[in-house]
C-alpha positions, 0 to 999 in steps of 0.5 A: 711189316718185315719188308720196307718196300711194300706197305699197307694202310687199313682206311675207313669212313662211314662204313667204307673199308679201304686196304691200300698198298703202297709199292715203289713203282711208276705212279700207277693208282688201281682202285677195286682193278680199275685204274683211279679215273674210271673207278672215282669218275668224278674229280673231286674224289680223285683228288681226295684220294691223291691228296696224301701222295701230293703232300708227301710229294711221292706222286710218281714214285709208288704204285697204289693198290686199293681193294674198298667195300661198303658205303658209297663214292664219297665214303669210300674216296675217303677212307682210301685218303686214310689208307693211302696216308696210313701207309705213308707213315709206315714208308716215312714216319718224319711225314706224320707231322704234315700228313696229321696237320692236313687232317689226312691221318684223322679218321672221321668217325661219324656214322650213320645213325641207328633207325630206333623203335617207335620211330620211321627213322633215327629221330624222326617220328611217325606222321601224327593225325588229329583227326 
């Protein structure tokens, strides 16, 4: 990342993948082309996203870009959390500290678990009948 000004994160959750780009800018927050409010409808997930920017204190001065595929809402809130908190660091490495006590720099690993054979799911068997 030769150029200071511009600065990616890679975030994922379950199988959520979020590229984020940091740019200095007027505070403006694109998720897939969409602005943040129409793409994230619920507040909780907005504020998932944006809580890196709030700790680090850099609301209004970076423009975000998130490009995220895969799982769901609340996956993919999560991994731009991860993202946008990973680019951070690159931008202010003395941030690492706060961001890691917070938990925005630990990547939540749990997955979904996989349907095995001999079995209707992961771990749930095949309905048994007596009679």
């Amino acid at each position: 990342m030769s150029d200071s000004s511009l600065q990616w994160g890679l975030g994922r959750r379950k199988s959520a993948v979020a590229r984020v780009r940091l740019k200095p800018g007027a505070g403006g927050f694109v998720v897939n082309g969409r602005p943040i409010e129409e793409y994230f409808p619920v507040e909780d997930q907005r504020r998932k996203a944006l809580a890196p920017l709030k700790l680090a204190g850099l609301e209004g001065s970076y423009d975000v870009h998130c490009n995220v595929a895969g799982g769901g809402p609340i996956g993919q809130a999560g991994a731009v959390m991860l993202g946008v908190a990973r680019a951070i660091k690159a931008i202010n490495p003395t941030l690492d500290p706060q961001l890691r006590a917070e938990g925005f720099l630990t990547r939540d690993s749990r997955m979904k678990e996989r349907k095995k054979y001999g079995r209707r799911g992961a771990r749930r068997g095949f309905q048994f009948s007596k009679r």
